[in-house]
N, CA, C and O atoms as a GROMACS GRO file, in nm:
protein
  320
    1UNK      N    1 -16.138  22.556   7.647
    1UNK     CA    2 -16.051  22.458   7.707
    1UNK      C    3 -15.921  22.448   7.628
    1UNK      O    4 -15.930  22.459   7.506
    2UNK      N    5 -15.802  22.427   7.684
    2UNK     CA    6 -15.710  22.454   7.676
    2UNK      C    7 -15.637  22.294   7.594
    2UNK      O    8 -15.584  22.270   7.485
    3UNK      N    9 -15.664  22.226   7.695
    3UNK     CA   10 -15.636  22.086   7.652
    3UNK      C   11 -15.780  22.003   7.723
    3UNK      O   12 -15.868  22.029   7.806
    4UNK      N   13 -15.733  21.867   7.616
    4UNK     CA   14 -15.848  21.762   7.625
    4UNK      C   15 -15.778  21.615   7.615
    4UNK      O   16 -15.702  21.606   7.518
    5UNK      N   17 -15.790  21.487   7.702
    5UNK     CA   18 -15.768  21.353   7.699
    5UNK      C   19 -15.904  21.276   7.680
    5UNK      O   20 -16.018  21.316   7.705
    6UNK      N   21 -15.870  21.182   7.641
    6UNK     CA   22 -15.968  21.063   7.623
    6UNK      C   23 -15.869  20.928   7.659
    6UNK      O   24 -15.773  20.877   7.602
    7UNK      N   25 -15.942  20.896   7.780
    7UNK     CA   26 -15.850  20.758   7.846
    7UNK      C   27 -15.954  20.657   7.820
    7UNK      O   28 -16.070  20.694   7.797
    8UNK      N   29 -15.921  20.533   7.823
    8UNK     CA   30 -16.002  20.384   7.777
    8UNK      C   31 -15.925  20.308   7.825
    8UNK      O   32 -15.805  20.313   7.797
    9UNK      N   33 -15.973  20.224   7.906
    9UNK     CA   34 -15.905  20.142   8.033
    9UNK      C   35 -16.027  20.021   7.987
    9UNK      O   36 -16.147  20.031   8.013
   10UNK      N   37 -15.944  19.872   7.892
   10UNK     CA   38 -16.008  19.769   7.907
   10UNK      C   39 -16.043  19.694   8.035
   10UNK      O   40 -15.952  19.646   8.104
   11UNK      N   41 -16.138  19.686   8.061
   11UNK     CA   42 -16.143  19.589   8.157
   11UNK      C   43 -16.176  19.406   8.166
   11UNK      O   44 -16.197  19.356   8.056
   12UNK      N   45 -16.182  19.322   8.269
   12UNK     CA   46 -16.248  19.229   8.276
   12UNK      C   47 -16.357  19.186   8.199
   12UNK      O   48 -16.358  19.088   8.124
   13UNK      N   49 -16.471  19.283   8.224
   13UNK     CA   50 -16.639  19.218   8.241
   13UNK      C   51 -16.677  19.349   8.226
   13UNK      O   52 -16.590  19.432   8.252
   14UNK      N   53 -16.787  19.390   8.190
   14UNK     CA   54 -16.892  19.499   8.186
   14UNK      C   55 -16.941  19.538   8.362
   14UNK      O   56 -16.946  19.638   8.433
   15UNK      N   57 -16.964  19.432   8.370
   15UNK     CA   58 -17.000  19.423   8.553
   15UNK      C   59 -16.857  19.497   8.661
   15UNK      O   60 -16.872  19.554   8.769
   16UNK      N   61 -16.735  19.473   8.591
   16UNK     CA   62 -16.671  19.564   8.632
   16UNK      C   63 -16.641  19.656   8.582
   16UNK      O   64 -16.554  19.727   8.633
   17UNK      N   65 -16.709  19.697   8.445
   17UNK     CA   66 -16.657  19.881   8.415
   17UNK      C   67 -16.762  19.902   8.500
   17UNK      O   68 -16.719  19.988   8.577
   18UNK      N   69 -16.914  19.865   8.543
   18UNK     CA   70 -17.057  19.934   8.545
   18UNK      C   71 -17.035  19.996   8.696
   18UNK      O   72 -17.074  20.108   8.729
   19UNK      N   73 -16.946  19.876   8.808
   19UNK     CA   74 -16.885  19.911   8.902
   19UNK      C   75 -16.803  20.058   8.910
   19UNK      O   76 -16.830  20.150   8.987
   20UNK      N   77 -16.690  20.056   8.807
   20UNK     CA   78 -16.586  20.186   8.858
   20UNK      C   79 -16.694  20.277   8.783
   20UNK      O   80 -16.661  20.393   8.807
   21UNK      N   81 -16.805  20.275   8.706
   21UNK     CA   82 -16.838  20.378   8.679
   21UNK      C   83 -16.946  20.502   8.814
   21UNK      O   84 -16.957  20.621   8.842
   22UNK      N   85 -17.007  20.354   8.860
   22UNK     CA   86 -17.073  20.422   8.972
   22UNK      C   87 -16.990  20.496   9.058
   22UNK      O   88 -17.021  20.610   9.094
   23UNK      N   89 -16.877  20.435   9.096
   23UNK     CA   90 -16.780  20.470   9.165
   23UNK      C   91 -16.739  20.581   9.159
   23UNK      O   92 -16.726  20.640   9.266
   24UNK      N   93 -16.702  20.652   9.033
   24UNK     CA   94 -16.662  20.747   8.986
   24UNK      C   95 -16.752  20.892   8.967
   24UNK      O   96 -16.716  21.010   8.972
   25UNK      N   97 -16.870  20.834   8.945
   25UNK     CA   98 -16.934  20.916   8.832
   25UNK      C   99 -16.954  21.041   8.971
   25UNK      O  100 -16.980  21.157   8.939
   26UNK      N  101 -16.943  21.007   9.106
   26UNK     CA  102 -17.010  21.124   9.175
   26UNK      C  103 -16.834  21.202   9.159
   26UNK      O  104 -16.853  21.323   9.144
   27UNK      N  105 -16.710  21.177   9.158
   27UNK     CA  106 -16.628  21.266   9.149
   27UNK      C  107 -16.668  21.367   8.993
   27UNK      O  108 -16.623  21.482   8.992
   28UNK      N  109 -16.736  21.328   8.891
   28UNK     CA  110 -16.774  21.421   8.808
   28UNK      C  111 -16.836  21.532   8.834
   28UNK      O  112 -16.827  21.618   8.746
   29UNK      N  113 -16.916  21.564   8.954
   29UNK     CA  114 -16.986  21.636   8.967
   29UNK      C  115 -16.930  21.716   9.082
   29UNK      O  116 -17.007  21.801   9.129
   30UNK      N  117 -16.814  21.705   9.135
   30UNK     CA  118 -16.739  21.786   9.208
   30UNK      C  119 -16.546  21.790   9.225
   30UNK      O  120 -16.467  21.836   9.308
   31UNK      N  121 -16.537  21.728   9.117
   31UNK     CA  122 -16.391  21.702   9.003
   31UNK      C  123 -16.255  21.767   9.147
   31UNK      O  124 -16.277  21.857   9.228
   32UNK      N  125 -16.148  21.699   9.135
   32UNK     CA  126 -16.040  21.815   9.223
   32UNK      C  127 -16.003  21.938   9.202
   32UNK      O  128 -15.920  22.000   9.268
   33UNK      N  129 -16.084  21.987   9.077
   33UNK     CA  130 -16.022  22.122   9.041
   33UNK      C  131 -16.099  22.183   8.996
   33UNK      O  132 -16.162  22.108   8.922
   34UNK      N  133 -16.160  22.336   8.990
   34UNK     CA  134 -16.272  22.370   8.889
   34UNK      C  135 -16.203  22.411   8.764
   34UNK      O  136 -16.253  22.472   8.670
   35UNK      N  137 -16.047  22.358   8.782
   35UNK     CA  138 -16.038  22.432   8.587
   35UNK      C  139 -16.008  22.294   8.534
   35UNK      O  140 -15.911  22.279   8.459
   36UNK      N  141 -16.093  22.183   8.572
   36UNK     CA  142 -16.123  22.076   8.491
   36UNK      C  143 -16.274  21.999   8.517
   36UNK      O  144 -16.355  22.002   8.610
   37UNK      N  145 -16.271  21.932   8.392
   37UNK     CA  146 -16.418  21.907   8.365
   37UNK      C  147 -16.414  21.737   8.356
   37UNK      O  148 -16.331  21.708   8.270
   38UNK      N  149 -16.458  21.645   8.399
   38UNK     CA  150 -16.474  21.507   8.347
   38UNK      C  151 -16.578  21.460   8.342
   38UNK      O  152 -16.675  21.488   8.412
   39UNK      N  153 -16.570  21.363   8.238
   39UNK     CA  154 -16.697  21.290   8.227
   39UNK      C  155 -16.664  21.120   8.207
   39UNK      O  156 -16.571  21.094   8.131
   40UNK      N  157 -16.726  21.019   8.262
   40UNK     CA  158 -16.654  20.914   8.275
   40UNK      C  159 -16.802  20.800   8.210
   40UNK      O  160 -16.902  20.796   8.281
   41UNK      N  161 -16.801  20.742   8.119
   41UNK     CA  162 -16.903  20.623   8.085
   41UNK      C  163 -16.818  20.506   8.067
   41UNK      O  164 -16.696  20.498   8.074
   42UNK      N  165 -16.912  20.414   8.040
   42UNK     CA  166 -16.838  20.323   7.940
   42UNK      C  167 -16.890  20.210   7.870
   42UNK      O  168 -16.984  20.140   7.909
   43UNK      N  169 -16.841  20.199   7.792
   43UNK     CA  170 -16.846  20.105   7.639
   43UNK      C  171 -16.810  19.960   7.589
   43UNK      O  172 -16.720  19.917   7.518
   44UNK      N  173 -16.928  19.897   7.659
   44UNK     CA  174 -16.913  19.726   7.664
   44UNK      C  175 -16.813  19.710   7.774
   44UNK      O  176 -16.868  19.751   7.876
   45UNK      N  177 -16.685  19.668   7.804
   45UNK     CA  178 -16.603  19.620   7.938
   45UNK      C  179 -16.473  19.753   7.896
   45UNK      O  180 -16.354  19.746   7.925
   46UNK      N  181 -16.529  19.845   7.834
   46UNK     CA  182 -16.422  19.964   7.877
   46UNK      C  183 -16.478  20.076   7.941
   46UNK      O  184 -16.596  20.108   7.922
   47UNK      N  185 -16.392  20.148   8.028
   47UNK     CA  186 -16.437  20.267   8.075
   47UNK      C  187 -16.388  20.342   8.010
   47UNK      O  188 -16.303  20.311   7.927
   48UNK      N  189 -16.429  20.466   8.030
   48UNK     CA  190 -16.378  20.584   7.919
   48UNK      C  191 -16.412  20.709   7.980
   48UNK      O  192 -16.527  20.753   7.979
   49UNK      N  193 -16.256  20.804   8.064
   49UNK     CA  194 -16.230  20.918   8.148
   49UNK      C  195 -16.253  21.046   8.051
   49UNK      O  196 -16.225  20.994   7.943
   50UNK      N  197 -16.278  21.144   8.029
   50UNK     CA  198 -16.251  21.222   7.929
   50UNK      C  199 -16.270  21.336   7.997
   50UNK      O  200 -16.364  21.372   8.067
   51UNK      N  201 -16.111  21.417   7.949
   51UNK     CA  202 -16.118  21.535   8.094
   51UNK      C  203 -16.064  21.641   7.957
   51UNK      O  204 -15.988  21.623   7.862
   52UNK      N  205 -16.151  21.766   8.009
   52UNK     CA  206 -16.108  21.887   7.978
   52UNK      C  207 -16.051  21.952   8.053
   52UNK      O  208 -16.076  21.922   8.169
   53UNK      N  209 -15.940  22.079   8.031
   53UNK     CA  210 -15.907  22.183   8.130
   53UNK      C  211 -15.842  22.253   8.031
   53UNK      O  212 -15.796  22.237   7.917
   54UNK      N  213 -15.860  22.369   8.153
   54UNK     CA  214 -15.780  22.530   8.120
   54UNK      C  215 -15.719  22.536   8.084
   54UNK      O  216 -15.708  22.606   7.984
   55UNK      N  217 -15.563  22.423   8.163
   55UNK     CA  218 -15.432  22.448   8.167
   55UNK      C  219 -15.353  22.294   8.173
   55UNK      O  220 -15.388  22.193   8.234
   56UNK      N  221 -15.256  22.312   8.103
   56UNK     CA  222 -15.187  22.166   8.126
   56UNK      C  223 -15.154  22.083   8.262
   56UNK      O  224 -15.128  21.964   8.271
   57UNK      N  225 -15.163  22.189   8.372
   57UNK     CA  226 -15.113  22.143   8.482
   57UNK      C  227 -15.263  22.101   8.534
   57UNK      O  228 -15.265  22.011   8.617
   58UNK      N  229 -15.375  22.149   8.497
   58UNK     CA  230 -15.465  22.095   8.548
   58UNK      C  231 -15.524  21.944   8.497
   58UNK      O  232 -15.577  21.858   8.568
   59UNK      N  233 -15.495  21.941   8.350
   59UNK     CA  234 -15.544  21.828   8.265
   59UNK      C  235 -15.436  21.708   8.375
   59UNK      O  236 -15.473  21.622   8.456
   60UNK      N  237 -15.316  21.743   8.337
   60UNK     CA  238 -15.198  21.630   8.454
   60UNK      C  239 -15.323  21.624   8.591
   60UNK      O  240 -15.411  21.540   8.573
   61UNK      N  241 -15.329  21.674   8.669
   61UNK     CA  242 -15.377  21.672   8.778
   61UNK      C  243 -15.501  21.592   8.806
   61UNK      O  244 -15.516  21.549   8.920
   62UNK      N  245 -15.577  21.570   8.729
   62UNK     CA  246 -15.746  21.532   8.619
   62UNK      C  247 -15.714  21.390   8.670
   62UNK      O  248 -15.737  21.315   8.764
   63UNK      N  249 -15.634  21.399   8.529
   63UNK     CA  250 -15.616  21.235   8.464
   63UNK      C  251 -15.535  21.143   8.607
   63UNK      O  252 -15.562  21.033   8.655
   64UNK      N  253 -15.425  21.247   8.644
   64UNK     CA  254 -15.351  21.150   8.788
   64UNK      C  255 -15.446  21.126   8.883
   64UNK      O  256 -15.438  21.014   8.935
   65UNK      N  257 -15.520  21.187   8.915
   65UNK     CA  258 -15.644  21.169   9.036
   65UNK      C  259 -15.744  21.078   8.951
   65UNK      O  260 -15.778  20.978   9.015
   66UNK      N  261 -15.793  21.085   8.841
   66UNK     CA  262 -15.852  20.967   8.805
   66UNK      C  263 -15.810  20.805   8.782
   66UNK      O  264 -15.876  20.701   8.788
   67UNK      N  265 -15.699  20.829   8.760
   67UNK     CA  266 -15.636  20.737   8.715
   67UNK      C  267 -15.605  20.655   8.885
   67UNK      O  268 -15.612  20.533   8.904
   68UNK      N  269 -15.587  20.713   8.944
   68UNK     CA  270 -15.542  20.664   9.107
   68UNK      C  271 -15.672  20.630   9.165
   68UNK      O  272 -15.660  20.537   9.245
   69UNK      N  273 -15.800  20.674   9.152
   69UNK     CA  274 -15.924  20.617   9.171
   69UNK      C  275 -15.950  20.520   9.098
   69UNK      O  276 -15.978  20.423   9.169
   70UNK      N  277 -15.955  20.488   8.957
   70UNK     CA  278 -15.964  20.384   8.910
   70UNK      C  279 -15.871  20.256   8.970
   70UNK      O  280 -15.926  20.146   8.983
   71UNK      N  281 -15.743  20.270   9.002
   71UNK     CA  282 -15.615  20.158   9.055
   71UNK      C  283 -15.687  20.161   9.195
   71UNK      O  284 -15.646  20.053   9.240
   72UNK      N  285 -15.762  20.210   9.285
   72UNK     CA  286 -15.760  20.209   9.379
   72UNK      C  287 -15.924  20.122   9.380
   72UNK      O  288 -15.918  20.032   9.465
   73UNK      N  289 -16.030  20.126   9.325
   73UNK     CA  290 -16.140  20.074   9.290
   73UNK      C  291 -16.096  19.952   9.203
   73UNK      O  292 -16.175  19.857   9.206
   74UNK      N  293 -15.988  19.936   9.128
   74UNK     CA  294 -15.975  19.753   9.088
   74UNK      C  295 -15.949  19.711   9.212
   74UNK      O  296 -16.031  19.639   9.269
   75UNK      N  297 -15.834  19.746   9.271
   75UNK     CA  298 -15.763  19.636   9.401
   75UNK      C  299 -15.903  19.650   9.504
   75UNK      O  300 -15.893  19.553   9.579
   76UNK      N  301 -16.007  19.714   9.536
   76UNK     CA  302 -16.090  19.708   9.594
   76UNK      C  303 -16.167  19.568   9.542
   76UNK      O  304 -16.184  19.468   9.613
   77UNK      N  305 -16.202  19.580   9.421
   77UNK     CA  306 -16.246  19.473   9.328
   77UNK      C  307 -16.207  19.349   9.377
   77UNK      O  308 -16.276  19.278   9.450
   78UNK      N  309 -16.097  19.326   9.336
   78UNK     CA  310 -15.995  19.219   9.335
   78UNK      C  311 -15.986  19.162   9.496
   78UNK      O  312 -15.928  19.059   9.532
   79UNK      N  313 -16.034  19.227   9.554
   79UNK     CA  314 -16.018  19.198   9.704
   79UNK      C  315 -16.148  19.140   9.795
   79UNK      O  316 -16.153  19.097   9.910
   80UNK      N  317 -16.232  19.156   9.710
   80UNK     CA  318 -16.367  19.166   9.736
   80UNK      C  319 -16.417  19.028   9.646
   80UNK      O  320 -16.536  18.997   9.642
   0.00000   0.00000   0.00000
């Protein structure tokens, strides 16, 4: 792997990391790209993205698509 991030996004409550994690965890297992890898848990009321890839343009690509699922699963939250 080419490059590697580690994102940590405080949240609210545990009850809402435990949320975006379910949420998430099935894009791990079929990611937008195969020259990236993620793995997403998290740690008391943080979540924590951690993406490998090939290539820089893929790691960008990773983290922007995760990062837009996570913003898109709070305002779901928040709405609910």
């Amino acid at each position: 792997m080419l490059g590697k991030s580690t994102i940590e996004i405080p949240l609210d409550s545990k009850k809402t990391a435990e949320l975006l994690l379910a949420a998430l965890s099935p894009e791990t297992k079929s990611g937008p790209s195969d020259r990236a890898t993620t793995s997403v848990s998290i740690r008391d009321s943080i979540l924590v993205i951690e993406v490998e890839a090939n290539d820089i343009t893929a790691l960008r690509a990773a983290i922007n698509s995760y990062l837009a699922w996570v913003s898109a699963c709070l305002r779901t939250v928040e709405l609910a």
